[in-house]
N, C-alpha and C positions, 0 to 999 in steps of 0.2 A: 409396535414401534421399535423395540428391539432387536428384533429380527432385522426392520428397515435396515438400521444402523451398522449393525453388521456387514451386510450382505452391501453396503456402501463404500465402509472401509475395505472389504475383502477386495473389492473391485477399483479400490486407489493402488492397493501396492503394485499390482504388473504395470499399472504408470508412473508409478513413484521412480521403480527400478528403472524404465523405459527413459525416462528423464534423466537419473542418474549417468546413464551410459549413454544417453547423446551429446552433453553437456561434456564429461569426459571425452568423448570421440572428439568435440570441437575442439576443446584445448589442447589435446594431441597434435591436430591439424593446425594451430596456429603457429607460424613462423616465431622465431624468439631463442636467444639463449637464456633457460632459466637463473643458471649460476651466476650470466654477466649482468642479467637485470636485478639481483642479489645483491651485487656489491658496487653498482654504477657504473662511472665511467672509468675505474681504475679498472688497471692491467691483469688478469686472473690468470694466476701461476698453475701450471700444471698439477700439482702435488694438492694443492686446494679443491681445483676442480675433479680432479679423483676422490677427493675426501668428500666433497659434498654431492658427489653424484651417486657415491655409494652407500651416506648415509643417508638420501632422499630417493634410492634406490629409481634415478630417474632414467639408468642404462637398460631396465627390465625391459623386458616385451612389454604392448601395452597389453592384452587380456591378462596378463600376470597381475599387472598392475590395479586393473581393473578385477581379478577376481581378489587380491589382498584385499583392495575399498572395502568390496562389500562383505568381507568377512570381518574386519575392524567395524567395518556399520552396524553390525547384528550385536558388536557386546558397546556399542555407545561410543565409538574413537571416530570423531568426524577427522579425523589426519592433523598434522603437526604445521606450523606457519611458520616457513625458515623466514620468510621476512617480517612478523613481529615476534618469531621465538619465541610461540606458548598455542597452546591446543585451540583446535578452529571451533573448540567450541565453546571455551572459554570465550573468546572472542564474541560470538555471537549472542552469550549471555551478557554481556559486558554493553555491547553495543542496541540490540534488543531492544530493551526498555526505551532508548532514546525515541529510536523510528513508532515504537508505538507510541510515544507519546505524542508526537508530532502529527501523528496519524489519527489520536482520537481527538485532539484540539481541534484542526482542520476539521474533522466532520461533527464537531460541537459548532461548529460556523455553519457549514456550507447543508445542512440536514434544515435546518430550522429554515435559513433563509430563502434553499430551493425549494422545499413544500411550501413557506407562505406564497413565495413567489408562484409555484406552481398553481394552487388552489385560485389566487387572484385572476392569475390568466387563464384560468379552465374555466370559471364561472364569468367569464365576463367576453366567452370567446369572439371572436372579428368585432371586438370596440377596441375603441379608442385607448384603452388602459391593458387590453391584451396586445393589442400592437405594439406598443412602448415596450412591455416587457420579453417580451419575444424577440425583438430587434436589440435590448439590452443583453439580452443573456445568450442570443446568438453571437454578438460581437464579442463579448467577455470571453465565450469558449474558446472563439477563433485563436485568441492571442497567447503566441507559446508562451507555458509555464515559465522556463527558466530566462523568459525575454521580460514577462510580465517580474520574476521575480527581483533581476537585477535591475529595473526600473523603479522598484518598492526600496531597493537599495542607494540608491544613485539619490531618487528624492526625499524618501521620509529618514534617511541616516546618514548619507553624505552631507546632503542641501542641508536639510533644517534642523538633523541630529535627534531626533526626537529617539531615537531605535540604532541599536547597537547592529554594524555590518553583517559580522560571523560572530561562531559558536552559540554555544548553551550558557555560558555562564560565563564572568571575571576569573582571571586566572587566579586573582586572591580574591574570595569573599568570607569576611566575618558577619556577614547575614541568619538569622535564626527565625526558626517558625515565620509567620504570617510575610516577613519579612524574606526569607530568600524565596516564598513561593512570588511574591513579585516580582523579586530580579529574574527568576527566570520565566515566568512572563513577560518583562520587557524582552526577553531574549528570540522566546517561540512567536511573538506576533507577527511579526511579519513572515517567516515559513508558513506560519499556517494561513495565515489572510490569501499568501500566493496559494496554499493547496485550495482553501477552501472556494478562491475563484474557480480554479477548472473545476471540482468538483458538482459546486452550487448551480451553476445553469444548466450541467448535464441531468441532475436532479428535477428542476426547475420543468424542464422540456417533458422528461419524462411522468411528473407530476400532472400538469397539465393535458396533455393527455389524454391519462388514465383519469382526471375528475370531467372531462367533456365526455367522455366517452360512456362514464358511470352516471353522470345528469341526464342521459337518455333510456336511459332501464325505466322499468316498466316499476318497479317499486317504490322510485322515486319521483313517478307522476302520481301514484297511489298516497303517498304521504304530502305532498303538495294539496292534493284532494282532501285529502282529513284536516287540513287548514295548519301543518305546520310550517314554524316561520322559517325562512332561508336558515339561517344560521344552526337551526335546529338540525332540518334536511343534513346541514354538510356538517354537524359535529357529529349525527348519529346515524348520517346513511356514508356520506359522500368518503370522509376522510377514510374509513377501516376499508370501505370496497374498492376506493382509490390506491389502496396503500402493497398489494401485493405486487405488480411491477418492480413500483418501488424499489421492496425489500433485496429483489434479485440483482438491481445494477447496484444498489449498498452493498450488499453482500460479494461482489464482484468485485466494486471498487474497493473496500476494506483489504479484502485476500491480496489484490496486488501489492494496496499501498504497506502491508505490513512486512512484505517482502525487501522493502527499501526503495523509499523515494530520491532515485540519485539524480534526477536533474534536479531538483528543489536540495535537498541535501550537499550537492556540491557548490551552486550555488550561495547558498547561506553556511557552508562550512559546517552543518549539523553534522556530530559526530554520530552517525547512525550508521545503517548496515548498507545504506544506498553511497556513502563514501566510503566505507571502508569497501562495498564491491569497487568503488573504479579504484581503488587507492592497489586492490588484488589485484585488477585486471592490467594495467601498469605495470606490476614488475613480476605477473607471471606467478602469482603466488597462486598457483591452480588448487590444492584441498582448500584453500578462503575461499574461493570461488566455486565450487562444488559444495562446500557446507551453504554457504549462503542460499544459492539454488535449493537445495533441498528446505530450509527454513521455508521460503519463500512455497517452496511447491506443499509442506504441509499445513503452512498458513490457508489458501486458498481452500485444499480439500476440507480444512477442519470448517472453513467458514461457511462455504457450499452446503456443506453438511449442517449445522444449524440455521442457512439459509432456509434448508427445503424443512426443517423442524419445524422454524417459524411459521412458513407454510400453511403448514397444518393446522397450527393456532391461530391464525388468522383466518382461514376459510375451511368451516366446517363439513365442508361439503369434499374436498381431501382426505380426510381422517376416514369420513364414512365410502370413498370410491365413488361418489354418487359426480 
């Protein structure tokens, strides 16, 4: 298993790098003056913009440029943020926390609700109660995120006030223990209710499925034969052999969403890594933008990689090759 492991990360870095330096290439190629989206719409004096293009050394060749990154990358210096003026990796520890919190709410929602849902339509497939649910959780996917979110905005915070529009929190709260963990769940409900829609159907569909497709193996005609009850079948056959699919689009959807959910996060004004990307991409702040990406690109490999761990634990027959 070690060996695996290795031989997994060994073969993320030439994509790590490979990502690094296409990401770079793009923002090279995008149109913009950095210094003038720096400081707005005022007037940028010559004496300034030599001061700051020599000390963002932005007049270098780009491969100069590009090999200084990666030499700063090897001792921890993801680059400097002249537009919030403090290290892009501070930054990304700062902001972090938020996005994964937002990220593991949403799929404390949408995990439970698309496997009941799943299982329900997989055991009861072309009735009555599987069409309902298939035609529910096909419409709920259809409807974009950040359409469905400002809609959750508009009615359950504007209309009837129940849920605060934006942010994480009151800008003043003297809330403690048991007490701020609910204010800031009035706050995450609604992001995460919107994550956990697109997530929960795409779950949902895939659940479904994998438990029609596992109700027809041959070991679970064999225990149907031994007189076990339904519930039994799918607590002790259906659900664990159901569940490897699964684990691959969770493990998919996790890695993306911890990279920053910036349509829901701008949206809802979550101070996470999905607004602070568009907030970079806006005024040209390229090393936030390149730090970010890379966060994001080894959120994914690290989760792939206990994706395919889990794997293992879950079907025995992986472990042995067989």
């Amino acid at each position: 298993m070690l060996r695996f492991v290795l031989f997994r990360l060994l073969h993320a870095i030439p994509l790590l790098i490979a990502i690094i330096f296409v990401i770079l290439l793009m923002l090279q190629l995008i149109p913009g003056d950095p210094v003038q989206a720096m400081v707005g719409d005022f007037p940028v004096s010559p004496d300034f913009r030599a001061a700051i293009t020599k000390q963002y050394h932005l007049d270098d060749p780009f491969f100069v440029r590009v090999y200084s990154y990666f030499l700063n990358l090897l001792h921890g210096d993801f680059g400097y943020s002249y537009q919030f003026q403090k290290p892009v990796l501070d930054l990304i520890v700062e902001t972090a926390p938020r996005t994964i919190l937002l990220t593991l709410v949403g799929f404390l929602i949408a995990i439970p609700v698309g496997v009941t849902i799943g299982v329900i339509s997989g055991t009861t497939r072309n009735k009555a109660v599987d069409r309902f649910w298939t035609s529910a959780t096909l419409i709920v996917y259809a409807i974009p995120t950040f359409w469905f979110g400002q809609l959750l905005v508009i009615v359950l915070a504007v209309h009837f006030g129940w849920f605060p529009t934006q942010g994480m929190g009151p800008l003043v709260s003297r809330a403690h223990g048991w007490s701020w963990l609910l204010e800031r769940a009035h706050y995450i409900a609604l992001p995460a209710l919107a994550f956990a829609a697109y997530e929960g159907p795409r779950f949902a569909r895939i659940m479904r499925t994998s438990v029609a497709d596992t109700l027809g193996q041959g070991y679970i005609i064999t225990a149907r034969a031994k007189g076990l009850t339904r519930w039994a079948i799918i607590r002790g056959h259906v659900l664990r052999n159901s569940s490897l699919p699964l684990v691959t689009v969770v493990g998919y959807a996790l890695g993306s969403a911890l990279g920053g959910a910036v349509l829901l996060e701008t949206v809802f004004t979550w101070p996470g890594l999905g607004l602070l990307l568009v907030q970079a991409v806006r005024v040209r702040d390229n090393m936030t933008v390149v730090g970010i990406v890379i966060f994001a690109a080894l959120a994914i490999i690290v989760i792939n990689l206990l994706v395919d761990l889990l794997y293992a634990a879950l079907d025995p027959r992986i472990r042995t090759g067989s």
